[in-house]
N, C-alpha and C positions, 0 to 999 in steps of 0.2 A: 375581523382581522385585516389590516392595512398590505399594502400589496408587498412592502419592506418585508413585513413578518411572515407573508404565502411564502415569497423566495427563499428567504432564509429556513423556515421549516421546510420546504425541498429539497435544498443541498445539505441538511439536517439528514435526510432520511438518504441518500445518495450517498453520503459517509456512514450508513449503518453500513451501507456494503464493504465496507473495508476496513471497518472497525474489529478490533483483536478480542472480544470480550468474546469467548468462548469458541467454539467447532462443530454448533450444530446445524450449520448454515447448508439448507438443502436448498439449490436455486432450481433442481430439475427434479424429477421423481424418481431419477436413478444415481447421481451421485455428486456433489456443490463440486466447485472448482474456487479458488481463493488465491490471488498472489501470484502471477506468473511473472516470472523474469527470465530473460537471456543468459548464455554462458559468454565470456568475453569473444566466442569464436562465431557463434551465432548459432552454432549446430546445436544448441539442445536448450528446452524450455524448459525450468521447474517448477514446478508449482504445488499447491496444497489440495487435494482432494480429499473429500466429507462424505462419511454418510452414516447416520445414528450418533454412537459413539466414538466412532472411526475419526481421526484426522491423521492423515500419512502426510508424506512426500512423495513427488511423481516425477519424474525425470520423461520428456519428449524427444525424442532423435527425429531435427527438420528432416536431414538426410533418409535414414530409413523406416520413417514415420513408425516408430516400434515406442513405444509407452509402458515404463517400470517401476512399479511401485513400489516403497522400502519406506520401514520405519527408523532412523539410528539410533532412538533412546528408549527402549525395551516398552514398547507402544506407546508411550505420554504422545499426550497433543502435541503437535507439530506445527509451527505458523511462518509468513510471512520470511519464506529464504530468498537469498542474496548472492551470489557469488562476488568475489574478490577480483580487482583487477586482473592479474597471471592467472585466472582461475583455477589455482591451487587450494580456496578453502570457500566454504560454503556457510553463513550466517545465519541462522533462523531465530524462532522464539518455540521453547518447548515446556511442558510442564500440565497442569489441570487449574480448572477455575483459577483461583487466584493464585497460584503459584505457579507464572508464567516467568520467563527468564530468557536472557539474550545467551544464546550459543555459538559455538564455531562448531563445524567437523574441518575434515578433509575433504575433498572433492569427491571423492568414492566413497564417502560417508563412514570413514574411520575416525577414529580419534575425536569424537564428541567430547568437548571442552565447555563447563557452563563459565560465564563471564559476570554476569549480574545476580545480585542474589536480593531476592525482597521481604526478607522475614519478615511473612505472614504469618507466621506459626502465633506468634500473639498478639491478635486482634487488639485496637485501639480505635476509640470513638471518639467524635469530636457532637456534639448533640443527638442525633439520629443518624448521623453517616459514620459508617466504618469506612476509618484510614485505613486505605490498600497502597502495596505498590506493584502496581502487574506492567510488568515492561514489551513490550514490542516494538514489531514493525521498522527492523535493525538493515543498514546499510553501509556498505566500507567509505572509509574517506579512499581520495585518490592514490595517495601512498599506500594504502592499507595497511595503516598501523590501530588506524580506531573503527571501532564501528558507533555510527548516530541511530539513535531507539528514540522511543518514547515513553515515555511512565505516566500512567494513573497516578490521583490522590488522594480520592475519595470514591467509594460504593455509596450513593446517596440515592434518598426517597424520590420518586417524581410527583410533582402535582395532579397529574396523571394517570396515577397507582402505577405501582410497579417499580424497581430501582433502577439506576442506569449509574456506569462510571464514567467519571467525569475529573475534572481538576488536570487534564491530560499536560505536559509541558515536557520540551525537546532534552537532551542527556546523551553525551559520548559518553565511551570505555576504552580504553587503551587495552588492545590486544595482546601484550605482550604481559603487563601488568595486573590487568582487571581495575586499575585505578580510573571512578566515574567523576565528570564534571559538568555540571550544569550549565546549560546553552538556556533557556528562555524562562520566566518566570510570570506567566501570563495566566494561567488553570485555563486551558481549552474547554467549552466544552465536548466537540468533537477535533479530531486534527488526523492527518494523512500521514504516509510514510515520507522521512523529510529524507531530502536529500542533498551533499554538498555541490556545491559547484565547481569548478577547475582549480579554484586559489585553494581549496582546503578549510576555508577561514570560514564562507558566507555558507550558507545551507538554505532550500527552498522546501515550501510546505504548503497545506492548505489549512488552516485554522480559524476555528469559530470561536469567537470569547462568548463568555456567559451572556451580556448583553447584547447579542448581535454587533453587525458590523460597524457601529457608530462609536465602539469604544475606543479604535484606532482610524489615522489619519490614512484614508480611502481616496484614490479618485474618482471612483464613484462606489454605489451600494451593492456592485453586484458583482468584484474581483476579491475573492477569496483566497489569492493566491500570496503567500507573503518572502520575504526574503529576510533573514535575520543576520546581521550585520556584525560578524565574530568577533572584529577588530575594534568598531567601536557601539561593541550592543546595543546596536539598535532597528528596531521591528520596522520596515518599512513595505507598502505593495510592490509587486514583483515589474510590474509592469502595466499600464491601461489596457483596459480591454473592457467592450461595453456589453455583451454579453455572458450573464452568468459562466465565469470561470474555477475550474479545480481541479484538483490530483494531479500535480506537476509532476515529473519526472526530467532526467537532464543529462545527455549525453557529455562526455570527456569535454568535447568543444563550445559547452556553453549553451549550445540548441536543448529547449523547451518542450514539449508536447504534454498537452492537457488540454481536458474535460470542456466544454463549453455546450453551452445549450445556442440551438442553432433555428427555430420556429421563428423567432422574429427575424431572422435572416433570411428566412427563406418566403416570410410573409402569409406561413401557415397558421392554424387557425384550434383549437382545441387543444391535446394533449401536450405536453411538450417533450420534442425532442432533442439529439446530442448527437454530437460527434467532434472529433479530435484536430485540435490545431495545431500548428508549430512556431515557435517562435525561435526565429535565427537572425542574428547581427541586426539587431533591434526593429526586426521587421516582420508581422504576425502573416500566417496563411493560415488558410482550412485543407488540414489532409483529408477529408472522409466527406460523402455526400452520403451517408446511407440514411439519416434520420433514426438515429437507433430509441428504442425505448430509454435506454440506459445505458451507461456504459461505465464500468470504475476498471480501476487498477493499470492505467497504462503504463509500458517501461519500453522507456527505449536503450537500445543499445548502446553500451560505449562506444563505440565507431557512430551511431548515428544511425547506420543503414537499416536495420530492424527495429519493428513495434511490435510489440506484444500486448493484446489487453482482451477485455471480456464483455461482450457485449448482448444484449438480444433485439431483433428489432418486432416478436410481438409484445406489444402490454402484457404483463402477469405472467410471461416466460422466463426461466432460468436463463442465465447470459452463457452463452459458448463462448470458448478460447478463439481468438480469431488473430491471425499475424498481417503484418503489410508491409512496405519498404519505405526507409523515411522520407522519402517523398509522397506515399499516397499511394502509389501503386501497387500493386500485386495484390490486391485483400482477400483475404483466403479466409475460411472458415474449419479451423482444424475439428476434425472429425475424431475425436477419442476412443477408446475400447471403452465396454461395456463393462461395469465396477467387478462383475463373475469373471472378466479379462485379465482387470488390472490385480485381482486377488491369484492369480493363476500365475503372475510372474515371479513371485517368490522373492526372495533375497536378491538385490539390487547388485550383479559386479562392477567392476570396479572398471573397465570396458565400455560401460553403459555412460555412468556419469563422463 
C-alpha cells in the first residue's frame, strides 16, 4: 500500500466517526456522544447520546452544567441536530436503518415536522447494491429558510465483506415548502456535515470521491476540505494546507475550524496525532496543542467565540465532549452524567432547551 493510499484509508476511517449509518456507536463503556453543536447564544450544547438501541437527544446548560435528555419522535433514532440562526428551531435527522429523514422541531422540541422523505419502502437494485436514500447530517442556511443534508445512493458489497453506504452527494430543502434541489453530483464515498458560508450560495465539506483524492483538482494529496461553488458549480479545494485536513465547520464571519493532523508538525514520531486549526481572513493557525488520538465533529459558533467538539487523547479511548474559545483558550473537558443520570431527567422542558 503506497503512502497516498495509508493516508487516505485514515481519514477513511476518521469519517466512520461521523458518518450517519446507523446509532450504535459506543465510543465509551457507558454511553457514545455524536454531534455536538452550539445554541446561537452559546449557553447550551446539543448533542446525540447512544447506548444499545438508545439514540436520543441531549441538551447541556455551559451555565448550570445540568444535562437533559429527551426523545421528540416517540423513540426513532435521533441524529446529527442543528439549531437555526434566532434559535427558534432545531434540525436533526430521525427515523431506523434506512429510513432516516431530515426534520425540524421547535426549540423545546415541539412541533416535530419531517421534511425529506426517502421511499425506502420498495427496495431497488442496481447489480448487487440496493439503491437507498438515507438523508443526514442537516444544517440551516444563513437566512434559515433551507436546510443542506446529505443523501446516500447505494447500500453496496465491500471487497472486504461486509456492505457499507456509499454514493453520498450534498441536497437542500426548503423549509417552508419541503421542495429538494441538488447541490453536488460526485457519489462520495465518505463526506462530512457540509456547511454554507456567509453568501448562502457556496457551502464547505469534506469529501472522499471513490478514487481517492486524484479525481479532483487538489493542491496537494492531503486537503480534503472542498468548497462547492453554488453560482457557478463548481467543486474546488477550500484552501492549501499541507497537513492532512477535515471536518470544516464555519462561523457567520467566514472563519474556518478543522481537523488536521499535527505529528509532522510537531516532528513526532509513531502514532498520529490531531488537533484543531482556524482559518480567518486567509490566514491558517493551530488552536490546540494537545496531540489528541482523534478528534471529529468540531462546530463553532456563529459569533465565532465557542468550539465544541469530541476528542480523546488515549489510543482505543472513547472521545469526550470538550469545549474551548475561538481563540484556543479556555479548553475544558465537559464532564457528563452518567447514562442512569441522563435516563432520570425525564421529559425535556421547554426551560431547558
Amino acid at each position: 500500500m503506497n503512502q497516498i493510499s495509508k493516508r487516505f484509508l485514515l481519514l477513511f476511517v476518521l469519517l466512520l466517526l461521523v458518518c450517519i449509518d446507523g446509532c450504535d456507536t459506543n465510543f465509551s463503556s457507558t454511553y457514545g456522544i455524536i454531534s455536538p453543536s452550539l445554541s446561537p447564544d452559546n449557553k447550551k450544547i446539543i448533542f446525540v447520546c447512544t447506548k444499545g438501541n438508545k439514540c436520543d437527544l441531549a441538551v447541556y446548560d455551559t451555565t448550570t452544567e445540568q444535562t437533559h435528555r429527551f426523545n421528540p419522535t416517540n423513540n426513532q433514532e435521533c441524529l446529527a441536530p442543528a439549531y437555526s440562526r434566532d434559535g427558534k428551531l432545531i434540525t436533526f435527522t430521525s427515523g431506523k436503518g434506512d429510513n432516516r429523514n431530515v426534520s425540524i422541531m421547535n426549540a423545546d422540541g415541539s412541533g416535530v415536522r419531517q421534511l425529506t422523505h426517502n421511499y425506502n419502502d420498495k427496495p431497488v437494485r442496481e447489480g448487487k447494491n440496493k439503491v437507498i436514500k438515507i438523508n443526514g447530517s442537516p444544517s440551516f442556511s444563513p437566512d434559515g429558510k433551507r436546510i443542506i443534508f446529505v443523501r446516500s445512493g447505494v447500500r453496496r458489497q465491500r471487497s472486504m465483506g461486509g456492505k457499507v453506504i456509499s454514493n453520498w452527494d450534498v441536497y437542500e430543502v426548503d423549509v417552508a415548502s419541503g421542495v429538494e434541489r441538488r447541490l453536488t453530483n460526485y457519489k462520495f464515498d465518505r463526506i462530512s456535515r457540509p456547511f454554507y458560508l456567509p453568501d448562502g450560495k457556496r457551502f464547505i465539506f469534506t469529501g472522499i470521491m471513490p478514487q481517492g483524492p486524484e479525481e479532483y483538482e487538489t493542491p496537494n494529496e492531503e486537503n480534503f476540505i472542498l468548497v462547492m461553488d453554488g453560482i457557478n458549480n463548481r467543486l474546488k479545494p477550500a484552501f492549501k494546507h499541507d497537513t492532512w485536513a477535515s471536518q470544516p465547520t464555519v462561523a457567520d464571519d467566514g472563519t474556518i475550524v478543522f481537523v488536521s493532523r499535527t505529528n509532522e508538525l510537531d516532528g513526532t514520531k509513531g502514532d498520529y496525532t490531531y488537533d484543531l486549526f482556524i482559518r480567518r481572513e486567509e490566514a491558517t493557525t493551530r488552536l490546540t496543542t494537545m496531540r489528541f488520538s482523534q478528534i471529529a465533529e468540531p462546530f463553532i459558533s456563529f459569533d465565532g467565540s465557542r468550539i465544541v467538539f469530541l476528542a480523546s487523547k488515549a489510543r482505543g479511548a472513547g472521545p469526550a465532549l470538550w469545549i474551548a474559545n475561538g481563540d484556543g483558550s479556555g479548553l475544558t473537558k465537559i464532564d457528563l452524567p452518567s447514562w442512569d443520570r441522563l435516563n432520570k431527567s425525564g421529559a425535556i422542558s421547554k426551560d431547558s432547551i
